[in-house]
VOPAGU-2260 file (C-alpha; in pm, 1 decimal, decimal comma):
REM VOPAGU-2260
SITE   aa  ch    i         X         Y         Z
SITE  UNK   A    0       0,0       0,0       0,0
SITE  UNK   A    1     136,3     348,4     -86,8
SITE  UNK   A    2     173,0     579,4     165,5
SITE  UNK   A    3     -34,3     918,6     174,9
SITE  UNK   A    4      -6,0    1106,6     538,1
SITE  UNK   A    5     -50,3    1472,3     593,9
SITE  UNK   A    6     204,8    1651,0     830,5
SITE  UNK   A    7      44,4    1987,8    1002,0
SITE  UNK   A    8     246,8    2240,2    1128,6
SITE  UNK   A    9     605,1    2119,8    1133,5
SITE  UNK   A   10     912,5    2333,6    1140,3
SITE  UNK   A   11    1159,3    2222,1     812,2
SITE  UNK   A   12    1533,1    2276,5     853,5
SITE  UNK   A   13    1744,3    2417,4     641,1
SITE  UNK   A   14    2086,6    2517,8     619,1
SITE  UNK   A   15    1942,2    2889,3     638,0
SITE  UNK   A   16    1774,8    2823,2     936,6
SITE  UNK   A   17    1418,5    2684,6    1035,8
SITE  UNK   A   18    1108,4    2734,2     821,6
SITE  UNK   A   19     807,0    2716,8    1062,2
SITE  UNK   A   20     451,1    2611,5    1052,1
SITE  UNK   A   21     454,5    2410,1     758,2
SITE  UNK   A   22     230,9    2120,7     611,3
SITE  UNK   A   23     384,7    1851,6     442,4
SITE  UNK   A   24     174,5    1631,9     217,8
SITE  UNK   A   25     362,4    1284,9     176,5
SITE  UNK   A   26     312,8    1070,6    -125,0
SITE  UNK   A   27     429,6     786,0    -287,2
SITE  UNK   A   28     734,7     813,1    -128,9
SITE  UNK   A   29     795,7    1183,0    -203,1
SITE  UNK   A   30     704,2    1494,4     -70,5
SITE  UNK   A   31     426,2    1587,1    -280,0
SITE  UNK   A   32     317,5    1911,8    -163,0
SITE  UNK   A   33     528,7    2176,0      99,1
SITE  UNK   A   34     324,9    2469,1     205,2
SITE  UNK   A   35     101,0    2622,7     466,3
SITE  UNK   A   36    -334,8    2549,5     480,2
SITE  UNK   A   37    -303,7    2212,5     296,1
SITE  UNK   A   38    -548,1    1931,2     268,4
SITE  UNK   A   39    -517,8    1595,7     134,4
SITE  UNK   A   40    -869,8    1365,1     105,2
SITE  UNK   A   41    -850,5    1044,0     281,6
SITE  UNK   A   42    -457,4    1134,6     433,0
SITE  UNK   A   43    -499,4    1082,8     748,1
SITE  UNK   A   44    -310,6    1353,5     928,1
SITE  UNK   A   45     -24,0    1436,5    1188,7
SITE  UNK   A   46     -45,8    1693,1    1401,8
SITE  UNK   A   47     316,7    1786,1    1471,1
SITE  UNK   A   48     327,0    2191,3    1565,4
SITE  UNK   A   49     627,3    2186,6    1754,3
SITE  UNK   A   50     835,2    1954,9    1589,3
SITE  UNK   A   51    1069,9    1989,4    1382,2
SITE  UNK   A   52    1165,4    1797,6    1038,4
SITE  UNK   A   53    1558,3    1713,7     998,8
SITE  UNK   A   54    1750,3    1511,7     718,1
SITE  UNK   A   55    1784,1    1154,0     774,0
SITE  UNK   A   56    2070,9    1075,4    1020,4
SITE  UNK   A   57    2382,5     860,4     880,0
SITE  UNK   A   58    2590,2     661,6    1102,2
SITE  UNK   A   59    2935,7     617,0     957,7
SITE  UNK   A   60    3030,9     357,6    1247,7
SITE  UNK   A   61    2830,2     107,6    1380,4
SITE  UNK   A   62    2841,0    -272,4    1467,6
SITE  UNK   A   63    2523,9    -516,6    1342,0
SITE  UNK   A   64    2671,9    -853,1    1493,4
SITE  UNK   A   65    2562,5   -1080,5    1221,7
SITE  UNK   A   66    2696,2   -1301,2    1080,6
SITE  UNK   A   67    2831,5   -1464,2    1348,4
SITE  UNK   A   68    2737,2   -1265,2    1677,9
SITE  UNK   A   69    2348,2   -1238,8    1669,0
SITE  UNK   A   70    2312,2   -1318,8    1993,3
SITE  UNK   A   71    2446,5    -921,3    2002,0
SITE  UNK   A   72    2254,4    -834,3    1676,9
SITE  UNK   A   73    2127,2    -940,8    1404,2
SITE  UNK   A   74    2062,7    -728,8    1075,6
SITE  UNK   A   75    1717,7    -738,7    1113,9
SITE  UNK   A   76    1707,7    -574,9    1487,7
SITE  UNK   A   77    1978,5    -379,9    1420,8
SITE  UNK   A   78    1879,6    -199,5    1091,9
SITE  UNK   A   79    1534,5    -112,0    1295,1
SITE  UNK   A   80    1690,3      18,7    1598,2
SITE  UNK   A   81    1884,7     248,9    1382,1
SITE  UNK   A   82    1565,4     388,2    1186,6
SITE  UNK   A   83    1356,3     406,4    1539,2
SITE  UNK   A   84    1644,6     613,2    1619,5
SITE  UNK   A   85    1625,6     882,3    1318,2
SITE  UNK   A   86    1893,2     708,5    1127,1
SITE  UNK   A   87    1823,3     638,4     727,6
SITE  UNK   A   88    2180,4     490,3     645,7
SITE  UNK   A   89    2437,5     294,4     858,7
SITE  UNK   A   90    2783,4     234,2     752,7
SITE  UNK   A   91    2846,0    -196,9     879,3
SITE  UNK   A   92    3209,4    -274,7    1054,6
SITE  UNK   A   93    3363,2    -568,2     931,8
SITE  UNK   A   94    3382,5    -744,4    1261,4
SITE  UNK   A   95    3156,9   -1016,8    1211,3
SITE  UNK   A   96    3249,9   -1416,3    1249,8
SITE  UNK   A   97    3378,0   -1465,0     984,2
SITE  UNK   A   98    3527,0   -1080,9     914,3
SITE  UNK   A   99    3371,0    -931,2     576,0
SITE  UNK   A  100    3672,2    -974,9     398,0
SITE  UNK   A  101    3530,3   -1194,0      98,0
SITE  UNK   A  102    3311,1   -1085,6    -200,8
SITE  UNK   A  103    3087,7   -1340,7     -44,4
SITE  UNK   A  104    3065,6   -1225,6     279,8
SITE  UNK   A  105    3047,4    -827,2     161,8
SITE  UNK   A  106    2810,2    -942,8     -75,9
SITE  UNK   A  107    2549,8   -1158,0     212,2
SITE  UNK   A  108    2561,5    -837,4     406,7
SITE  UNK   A  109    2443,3    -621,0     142,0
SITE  UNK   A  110    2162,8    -870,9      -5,1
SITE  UNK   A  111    2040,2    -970,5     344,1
SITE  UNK   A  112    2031,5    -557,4     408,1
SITE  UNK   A  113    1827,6    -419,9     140,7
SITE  UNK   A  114    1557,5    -706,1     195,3
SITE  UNK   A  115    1537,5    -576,4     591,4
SITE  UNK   A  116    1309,4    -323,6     672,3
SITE  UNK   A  117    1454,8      -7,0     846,3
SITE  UNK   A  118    1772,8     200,1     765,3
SITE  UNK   A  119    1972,8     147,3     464,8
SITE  UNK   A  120    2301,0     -53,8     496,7
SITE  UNK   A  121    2608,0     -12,9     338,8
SITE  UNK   A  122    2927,1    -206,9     422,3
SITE  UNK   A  123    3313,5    -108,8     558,9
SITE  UNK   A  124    3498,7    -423,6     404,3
SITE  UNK   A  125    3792,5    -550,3     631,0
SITE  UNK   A  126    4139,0    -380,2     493,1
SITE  UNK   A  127    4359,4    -730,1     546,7
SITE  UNK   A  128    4262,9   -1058,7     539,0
SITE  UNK   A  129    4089,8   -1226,9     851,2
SITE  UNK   A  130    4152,2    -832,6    1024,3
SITE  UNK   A  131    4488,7    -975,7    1113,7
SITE  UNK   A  132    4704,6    -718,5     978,0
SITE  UNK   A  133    4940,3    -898,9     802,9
SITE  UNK   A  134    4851,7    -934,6     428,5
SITE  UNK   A  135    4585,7    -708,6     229,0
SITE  UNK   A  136    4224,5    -799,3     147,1
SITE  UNK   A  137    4178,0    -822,0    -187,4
SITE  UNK   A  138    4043,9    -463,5    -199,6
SITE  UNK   A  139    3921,1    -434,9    -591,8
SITE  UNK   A  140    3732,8    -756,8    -554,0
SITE  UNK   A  141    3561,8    -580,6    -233,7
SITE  UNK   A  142    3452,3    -298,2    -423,6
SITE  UNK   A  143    3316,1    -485,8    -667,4
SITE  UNK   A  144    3103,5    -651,7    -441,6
SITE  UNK   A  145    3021,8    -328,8    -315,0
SITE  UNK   A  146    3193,7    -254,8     -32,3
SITE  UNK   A  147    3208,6     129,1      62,9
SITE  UNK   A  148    3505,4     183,5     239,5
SITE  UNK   A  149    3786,4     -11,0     420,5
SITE  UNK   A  150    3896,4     -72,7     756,2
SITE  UNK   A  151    3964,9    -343,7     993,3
SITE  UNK   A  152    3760,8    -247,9    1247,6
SITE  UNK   A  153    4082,5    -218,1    1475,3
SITE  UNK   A  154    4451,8     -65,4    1469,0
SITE  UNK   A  155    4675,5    -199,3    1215,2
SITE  UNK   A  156    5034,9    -249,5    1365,9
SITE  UNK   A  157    5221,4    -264,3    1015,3
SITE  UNK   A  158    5303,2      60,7     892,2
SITE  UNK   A  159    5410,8     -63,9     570,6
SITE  UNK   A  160    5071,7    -247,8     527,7
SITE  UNK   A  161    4880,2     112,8     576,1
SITE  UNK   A  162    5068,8     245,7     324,0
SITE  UNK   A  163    5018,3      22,9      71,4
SITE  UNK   A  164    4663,3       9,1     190,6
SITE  UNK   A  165    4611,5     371,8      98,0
SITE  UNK   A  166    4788,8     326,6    -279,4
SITE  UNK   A  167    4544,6      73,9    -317,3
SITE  UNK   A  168    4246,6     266,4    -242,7
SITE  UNK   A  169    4384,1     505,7    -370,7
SITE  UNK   A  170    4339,9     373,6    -699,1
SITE  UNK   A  171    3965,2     234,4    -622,8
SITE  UNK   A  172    3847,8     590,3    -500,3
SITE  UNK   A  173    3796,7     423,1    -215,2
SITE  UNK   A  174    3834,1     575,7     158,1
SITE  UNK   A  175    4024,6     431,3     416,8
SITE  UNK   A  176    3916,3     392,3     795,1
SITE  UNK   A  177    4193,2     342,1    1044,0
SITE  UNK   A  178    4129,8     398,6    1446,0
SITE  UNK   A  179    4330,0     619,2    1584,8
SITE  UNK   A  180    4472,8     355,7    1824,0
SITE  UNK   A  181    4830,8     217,3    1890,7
SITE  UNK   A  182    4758,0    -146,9    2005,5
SITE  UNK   A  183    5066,5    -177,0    2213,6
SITE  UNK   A  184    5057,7     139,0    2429,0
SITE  UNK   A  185    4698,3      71,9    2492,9
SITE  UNK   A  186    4749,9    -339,5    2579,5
SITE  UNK   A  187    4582,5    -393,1    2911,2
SITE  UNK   A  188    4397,4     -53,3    2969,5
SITE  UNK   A  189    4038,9      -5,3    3023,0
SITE  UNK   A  190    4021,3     348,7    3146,3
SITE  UNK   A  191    4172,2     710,2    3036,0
SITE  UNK   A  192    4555,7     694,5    3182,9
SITE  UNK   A  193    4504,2     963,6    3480,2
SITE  UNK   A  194    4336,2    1076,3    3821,3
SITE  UNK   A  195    4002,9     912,9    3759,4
SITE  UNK   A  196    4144,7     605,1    3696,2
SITE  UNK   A  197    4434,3     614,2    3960,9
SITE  UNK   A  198    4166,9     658,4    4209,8
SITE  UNK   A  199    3922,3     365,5    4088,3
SITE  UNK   A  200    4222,8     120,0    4050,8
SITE  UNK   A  201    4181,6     101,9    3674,4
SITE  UNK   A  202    4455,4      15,0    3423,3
SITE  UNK   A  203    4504,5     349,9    3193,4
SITE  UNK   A  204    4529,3     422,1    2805,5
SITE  UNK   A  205    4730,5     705,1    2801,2
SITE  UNK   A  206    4631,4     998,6    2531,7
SITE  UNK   A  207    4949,2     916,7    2335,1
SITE  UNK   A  208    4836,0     602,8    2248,8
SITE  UNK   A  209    4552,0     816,5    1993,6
SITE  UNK   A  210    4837,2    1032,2    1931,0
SITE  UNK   A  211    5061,5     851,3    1753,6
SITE  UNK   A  212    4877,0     582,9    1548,2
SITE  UNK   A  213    4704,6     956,2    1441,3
SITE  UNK   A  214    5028,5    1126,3    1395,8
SITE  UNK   A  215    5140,3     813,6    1150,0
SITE  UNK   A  216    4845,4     791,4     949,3
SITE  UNK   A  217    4807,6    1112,0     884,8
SITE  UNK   A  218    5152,6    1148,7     740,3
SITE  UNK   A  219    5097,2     812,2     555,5
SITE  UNK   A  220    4803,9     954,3     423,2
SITE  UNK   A  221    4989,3    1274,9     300,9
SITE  UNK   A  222    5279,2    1082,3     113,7
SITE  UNK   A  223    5041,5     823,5     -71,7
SITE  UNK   A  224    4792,9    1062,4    -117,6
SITE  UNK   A  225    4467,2     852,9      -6,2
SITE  UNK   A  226    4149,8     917,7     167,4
SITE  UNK   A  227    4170,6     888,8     542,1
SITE  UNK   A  228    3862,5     849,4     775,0
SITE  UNK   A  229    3984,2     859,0    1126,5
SITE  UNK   A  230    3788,8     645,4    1390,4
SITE  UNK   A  231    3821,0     699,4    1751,1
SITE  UNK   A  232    3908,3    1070,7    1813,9
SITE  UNK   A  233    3875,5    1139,3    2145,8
SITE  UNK   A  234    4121,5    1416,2    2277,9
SITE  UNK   A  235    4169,2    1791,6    2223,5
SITE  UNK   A  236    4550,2    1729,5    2093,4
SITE  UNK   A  237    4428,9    1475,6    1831,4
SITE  UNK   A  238    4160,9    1770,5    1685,1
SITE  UNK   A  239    4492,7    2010,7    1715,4
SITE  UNK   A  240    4659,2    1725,2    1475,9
SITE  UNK   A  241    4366,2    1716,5    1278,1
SITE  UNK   A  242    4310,4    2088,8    1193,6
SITE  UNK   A  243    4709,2    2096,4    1092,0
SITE  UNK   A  244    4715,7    1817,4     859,8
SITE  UNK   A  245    4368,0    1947,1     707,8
SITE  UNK   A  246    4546,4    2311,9     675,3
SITE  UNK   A  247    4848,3    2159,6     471,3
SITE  UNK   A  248    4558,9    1916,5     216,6
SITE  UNK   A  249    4590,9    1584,1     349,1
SITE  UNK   A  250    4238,4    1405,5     259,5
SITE  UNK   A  251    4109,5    1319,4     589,1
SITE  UNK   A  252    3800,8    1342,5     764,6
SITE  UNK   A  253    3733,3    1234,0    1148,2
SITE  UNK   A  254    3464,3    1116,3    1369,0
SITE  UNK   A  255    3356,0    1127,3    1732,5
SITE  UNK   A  256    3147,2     897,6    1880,1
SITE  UNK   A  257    2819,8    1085,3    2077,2
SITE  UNK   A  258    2930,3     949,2    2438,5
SITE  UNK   A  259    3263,6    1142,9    2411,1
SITE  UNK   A  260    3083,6    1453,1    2355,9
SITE  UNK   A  261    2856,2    1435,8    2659,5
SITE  UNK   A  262    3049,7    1206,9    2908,4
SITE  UNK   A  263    3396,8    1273,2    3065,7
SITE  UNK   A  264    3666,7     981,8    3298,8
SITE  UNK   A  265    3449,8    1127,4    3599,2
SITE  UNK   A  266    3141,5     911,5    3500,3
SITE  UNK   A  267    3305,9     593,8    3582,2
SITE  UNK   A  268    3279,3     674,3    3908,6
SITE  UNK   A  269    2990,1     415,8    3948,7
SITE  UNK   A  270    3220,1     116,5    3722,1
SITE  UNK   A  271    2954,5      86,6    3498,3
SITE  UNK   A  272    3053,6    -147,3    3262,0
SITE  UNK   A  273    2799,7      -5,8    3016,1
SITE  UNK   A  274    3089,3     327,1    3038,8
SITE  UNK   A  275    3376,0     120,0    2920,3
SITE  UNK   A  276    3433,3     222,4    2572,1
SITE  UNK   A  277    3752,5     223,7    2328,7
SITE  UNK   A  278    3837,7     504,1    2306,8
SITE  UNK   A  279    3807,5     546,2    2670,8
SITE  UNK   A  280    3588,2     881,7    2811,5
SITE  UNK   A  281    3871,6    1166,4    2833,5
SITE  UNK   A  282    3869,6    1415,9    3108,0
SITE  UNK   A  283    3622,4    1726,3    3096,1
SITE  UNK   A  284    3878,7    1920,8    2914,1
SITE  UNK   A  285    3919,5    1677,5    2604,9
SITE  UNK   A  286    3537,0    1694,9    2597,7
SITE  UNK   A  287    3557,5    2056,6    2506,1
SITE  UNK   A  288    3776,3    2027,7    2250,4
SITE  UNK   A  289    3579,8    1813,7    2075,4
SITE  UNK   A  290    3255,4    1973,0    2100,8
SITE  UNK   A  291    3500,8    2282,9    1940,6
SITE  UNK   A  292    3625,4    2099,1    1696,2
SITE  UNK   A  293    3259,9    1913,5    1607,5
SITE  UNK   A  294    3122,0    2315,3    1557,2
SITE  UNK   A  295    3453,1    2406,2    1324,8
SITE  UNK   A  296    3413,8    2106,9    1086,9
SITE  UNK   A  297    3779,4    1976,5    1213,7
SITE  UNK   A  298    3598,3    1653,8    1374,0
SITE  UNK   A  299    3370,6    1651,8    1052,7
SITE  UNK   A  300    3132,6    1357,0    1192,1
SITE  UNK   A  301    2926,5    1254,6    1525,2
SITE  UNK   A  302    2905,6     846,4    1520,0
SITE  UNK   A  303    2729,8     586,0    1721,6
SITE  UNK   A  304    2969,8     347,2    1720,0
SITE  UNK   A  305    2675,2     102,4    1814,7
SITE  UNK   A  306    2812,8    -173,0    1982,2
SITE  UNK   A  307    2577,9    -396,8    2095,8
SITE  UNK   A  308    2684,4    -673,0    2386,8
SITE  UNK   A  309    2473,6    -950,3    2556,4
SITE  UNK   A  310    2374,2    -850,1    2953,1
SITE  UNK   A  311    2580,6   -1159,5    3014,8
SITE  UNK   A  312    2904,3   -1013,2    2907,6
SITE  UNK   A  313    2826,4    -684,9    3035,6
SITE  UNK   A  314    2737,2    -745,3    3378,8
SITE  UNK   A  315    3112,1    -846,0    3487,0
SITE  UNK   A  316    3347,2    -673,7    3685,7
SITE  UNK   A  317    3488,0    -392,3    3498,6
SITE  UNK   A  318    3825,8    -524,1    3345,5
SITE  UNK   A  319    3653,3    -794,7    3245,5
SITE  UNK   A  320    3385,4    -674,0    3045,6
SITE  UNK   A  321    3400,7    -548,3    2680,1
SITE  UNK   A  322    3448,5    -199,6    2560,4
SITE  UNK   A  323    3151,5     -45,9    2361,3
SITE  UNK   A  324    2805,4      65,6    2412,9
SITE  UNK   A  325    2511,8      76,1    2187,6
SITE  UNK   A  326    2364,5     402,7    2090,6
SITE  UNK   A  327    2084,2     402,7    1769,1
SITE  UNK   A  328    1843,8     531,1    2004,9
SITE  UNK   A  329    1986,9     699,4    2243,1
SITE  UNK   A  330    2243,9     934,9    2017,9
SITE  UNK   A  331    1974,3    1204,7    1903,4
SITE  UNK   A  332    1784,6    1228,6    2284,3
SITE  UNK   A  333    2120,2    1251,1    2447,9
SITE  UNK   A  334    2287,8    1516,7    2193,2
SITE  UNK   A  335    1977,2    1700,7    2247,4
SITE  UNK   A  336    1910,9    1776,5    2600,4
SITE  UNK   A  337    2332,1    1793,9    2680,1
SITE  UNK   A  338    2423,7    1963,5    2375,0
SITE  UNK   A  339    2157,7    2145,1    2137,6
SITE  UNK   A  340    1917,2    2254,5    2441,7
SITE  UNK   A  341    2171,9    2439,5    2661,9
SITE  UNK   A  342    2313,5    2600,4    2368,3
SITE  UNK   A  343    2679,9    2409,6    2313,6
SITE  UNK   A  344    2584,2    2305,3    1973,9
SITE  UNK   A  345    2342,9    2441,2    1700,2
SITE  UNK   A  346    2105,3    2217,0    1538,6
SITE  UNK   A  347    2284,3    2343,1    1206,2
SITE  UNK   A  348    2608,8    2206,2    1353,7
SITE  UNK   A  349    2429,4    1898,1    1442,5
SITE  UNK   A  350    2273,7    1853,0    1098,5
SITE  UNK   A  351    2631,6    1904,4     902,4
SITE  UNK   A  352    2780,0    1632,7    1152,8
SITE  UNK   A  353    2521,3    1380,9    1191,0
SITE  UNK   A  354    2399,3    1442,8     815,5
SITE  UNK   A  355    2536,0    1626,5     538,9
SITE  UNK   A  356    2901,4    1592,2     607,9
SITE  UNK   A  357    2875,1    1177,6     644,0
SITE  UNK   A  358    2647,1    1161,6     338,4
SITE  UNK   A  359    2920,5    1418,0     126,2
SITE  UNK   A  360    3177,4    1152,5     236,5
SITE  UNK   A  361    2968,5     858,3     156,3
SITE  UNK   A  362    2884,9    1011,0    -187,9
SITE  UNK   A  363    2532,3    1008,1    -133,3
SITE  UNK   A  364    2254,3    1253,0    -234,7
SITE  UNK   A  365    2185,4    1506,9      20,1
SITE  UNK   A  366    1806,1    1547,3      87,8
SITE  UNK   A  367    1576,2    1851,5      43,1
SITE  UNK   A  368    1304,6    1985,3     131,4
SITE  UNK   A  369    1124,5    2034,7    -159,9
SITE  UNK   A  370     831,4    1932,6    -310,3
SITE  UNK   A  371     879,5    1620,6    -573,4
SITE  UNK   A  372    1197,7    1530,2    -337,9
SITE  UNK   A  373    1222,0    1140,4    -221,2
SITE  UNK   A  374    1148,1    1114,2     134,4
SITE  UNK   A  375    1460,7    1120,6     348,2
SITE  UNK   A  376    1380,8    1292,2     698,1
SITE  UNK   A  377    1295,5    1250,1    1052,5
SITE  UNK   A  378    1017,0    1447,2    1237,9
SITE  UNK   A  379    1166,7    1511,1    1620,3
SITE  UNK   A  380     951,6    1638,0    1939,2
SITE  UNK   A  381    1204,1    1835,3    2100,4
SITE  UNK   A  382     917,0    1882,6    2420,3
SITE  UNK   A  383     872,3    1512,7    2427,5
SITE  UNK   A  384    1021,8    1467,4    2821,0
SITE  UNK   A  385    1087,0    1046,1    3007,6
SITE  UNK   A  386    1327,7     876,8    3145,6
SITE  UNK   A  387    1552,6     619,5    2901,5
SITE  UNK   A  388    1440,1     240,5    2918,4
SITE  UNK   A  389    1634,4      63,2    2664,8
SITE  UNK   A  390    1446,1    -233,6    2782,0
SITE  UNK   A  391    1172,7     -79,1    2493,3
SITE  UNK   A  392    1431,0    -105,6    2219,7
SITE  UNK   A  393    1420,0    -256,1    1853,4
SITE  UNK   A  394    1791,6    -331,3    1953,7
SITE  UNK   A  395    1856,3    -674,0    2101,9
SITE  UNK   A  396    2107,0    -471,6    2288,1
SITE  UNK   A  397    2062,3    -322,5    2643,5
SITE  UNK   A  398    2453,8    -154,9    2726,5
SITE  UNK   A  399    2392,7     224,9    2712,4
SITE  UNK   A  400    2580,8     475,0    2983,8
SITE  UNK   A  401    2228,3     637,3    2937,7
SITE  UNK   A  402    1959,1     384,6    3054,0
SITE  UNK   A  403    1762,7     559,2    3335,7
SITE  UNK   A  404    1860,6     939,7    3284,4
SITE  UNK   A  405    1650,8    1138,4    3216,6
SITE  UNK   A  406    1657,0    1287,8    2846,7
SITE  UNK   A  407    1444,2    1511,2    2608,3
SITE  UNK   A  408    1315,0    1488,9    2278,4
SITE  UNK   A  409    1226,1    1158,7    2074,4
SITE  UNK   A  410    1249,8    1083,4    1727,5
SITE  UNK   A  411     842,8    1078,0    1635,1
SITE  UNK   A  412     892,2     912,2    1314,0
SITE  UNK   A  413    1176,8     843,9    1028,6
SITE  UNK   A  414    1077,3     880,5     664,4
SITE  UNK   A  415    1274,0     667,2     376,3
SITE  UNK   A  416    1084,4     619,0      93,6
SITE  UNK   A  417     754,8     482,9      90,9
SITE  UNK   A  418     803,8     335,3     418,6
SITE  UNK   A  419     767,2     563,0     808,8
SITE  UNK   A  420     914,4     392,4    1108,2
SITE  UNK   A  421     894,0     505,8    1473,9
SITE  UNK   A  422     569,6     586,4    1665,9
SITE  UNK   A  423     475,4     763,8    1376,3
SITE  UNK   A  424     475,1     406,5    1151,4
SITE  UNK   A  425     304,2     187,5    1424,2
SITE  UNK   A  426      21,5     455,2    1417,9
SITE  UNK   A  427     -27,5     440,8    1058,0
SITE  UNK   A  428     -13,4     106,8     987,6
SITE  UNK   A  429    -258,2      62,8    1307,6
């Protein structure tokens, strides 16, 4: 059945600024009609004064679990959590069992994705074979297949391996996505190297271990010339080395996940296991620099880096447990009620991180508000007020640092194509 609904009095973002009190007539998949006093026969009809209308989130770093790990995730869960949580695109790690570093295993991903309802998938093929490190995937057989970008998911010891990784991609126009980690300086850490963890008893990862894995690929990336995508910043002096290399032409972009923009090493505090991420939280003054660098473009991407784990795993003593947290639907909530409400980030700013500058580096279309346009856009109630229960979740996963605070806003409903997910979709397919 096609879809026909009638939005009433919605505020439509632009990079100009917001356009308020507008009725959007949806149709077929498009937006038929933009404009103010509309009426559609037999549409039935949103009321949605006060909300406002956004691009589609993409997520340039998450973690679906399958193959292999479903018990985490599967596609199917996964891909839905993502669109519940405003996101119309996900970029796939290849850190499944087996690793996606096969046409066949880049090319089940893909397949199994576009016949899953929710966000769209695209795949990050591993860079060497098995994610070891040690020999190179076969990269133009991977692109083939259809793989977007490539990465292993992981630090790459070999510095001779990176660099022939970017000639190769080089060649295939295809860009490369290396975590800003140095395996060996970080072996055994769980916890920011510093007073936090001193005090808790926790092994550290000192800053320098972000610094100079960053410090080499970036001047890798200079002399071959390829496109680096930096995973993992997490520290003011890796946004210093950022903006420099930027300044002199390297081709690199960056990313921050959402937790290292709200949380600091002080939230640990409690050992929460669901706060153990890699990178670890950074002190308060890190934080700030990335929130600066997220406004100036230098950190040109906010991330989930959803990682979902089992309770099982989770609920361990703290060295014991796994880094990473899942985030599809907590990222836009949490950004907005300790960010974009008090006033530390714009929703402009939010909409170039979260939106236009991970589509412009995924080389997809950029979506508009205008009338004939495919559908591509979330409607979010910035008033909506209640207390985070990832119990609720499409996500099989429950590890968020954010289950039981208190947040605002919710994503009311996410728009791709002919299809509406969210609270918005349950109502009108009720």
């Amino acid at each position: 059945m096609s879809l026909k609904l009638l939005i009433k009095g919605v505020s439509l973002w632009s990079p100009a600024g917001f356009i308020h009190e507008q009725d959007v007539l949806i149709e077929d998949g498009r937006l038929a009609r933009i404009g103010r006093g509309l009426a559609a026969a037999g549409a039935p009809v949103i009321d949605a004064r006060g909300w406002i209308a956004l691009p589609g989130l993409v997520d340039l770093h998450s973690h679906l679990g399958e193959p292999g790990q479903e018990e985490r995730e599967t596609l199917a869960s996964g891909l839905m959590s993502a669109a519940w949580g405003g996101f119309t695109a996900v970029l796939a790690m290849p850190d499944t069992d087996p690793p996606l570093d096969s046409e066949t295993g880049v090319g089940y991903v893909l397949r199994q994705g576009a016949l899953t309802p929710g966000a769209r998938i695209f795949v990050a093929a591993a860079a060497t074979k098995g994610r070891k490190g040690e020999e190179l995937a076969e990269l133009a057989r991977l692109r083939k297949a259809g793989a977007s970008a490539a990465g292993d998911a992981g630090p790459i010891a070999d510095a001779a391996i990176v660099r022939r990784l970017f000639e190769y991609a080089k060649m295939l126009d295809m860009p490369v996505l290396l975590e800003a980690r140095d395996a060996r300086l970080s072996s055994g850490g769980v916890a920011h190297e510093g007073a936090e963890a001193g005090w808790l008893g926790l092994a550290g990862i000192p800053s320098s271990a972000e610094w100079v894995a960053l410090a080499r690929d970036l001047l890798l990336a200079e002399e071959a010339g390829g496109r680096l995508h930096v995973q993992g910043v997490s520290t003011g002096r890796s946004v210093a080395l950022l903006g420099e290399a930027k300044a002199r032409g390297v081709r690199v972009s960056a990313e921050c996940t959402f937790h290292h923009l709200i949380l600091d090493d002080s939230a640990l505090a409690d050992y929460d296991t669901a706060k153990k991420l890699l990178p670890p939280l950074r002190p308060r003054r890190d934080v700030e620099a990335l929130i600066e660098g997220v406004k100036d473009g230098t950190v040109d991407c906010i991330v989930t880096d959803h990682t979902p784990v089992t309770f099982e795993e989770k609920n361990v003593e703290f060295d014991y447990a796994p880094f990473g947290a899942a985030g599809f639907e907590a990222a836009l909530p949490a950004l907005y009620t300790h960010l974009v409400r008090p006033g530390l980030l714009s929703w402009s700013e939010l909409a170039n991180a979260m939106s236009l500058r991970p589509r412009a580096l995924m080389g997809l279309e950029q979506p508009q508000f205008n009338e004939g346009e495919p559908c591509d856009m979330i409607l979010f109630n910035p008033e909506a007020e209640g207390v985070l229960d990832p119990a609720g979740w499409r996500s099989k996963a429950r590890n968020t640092p954010f289950a039981g605070a208190r947040l605002w806003g919710r994503v009311e409903g996410t728009f791709l194509g002919d299809r509406v997910y969210g609270p918005l979709g349950a109502e009108v397919e009720g």
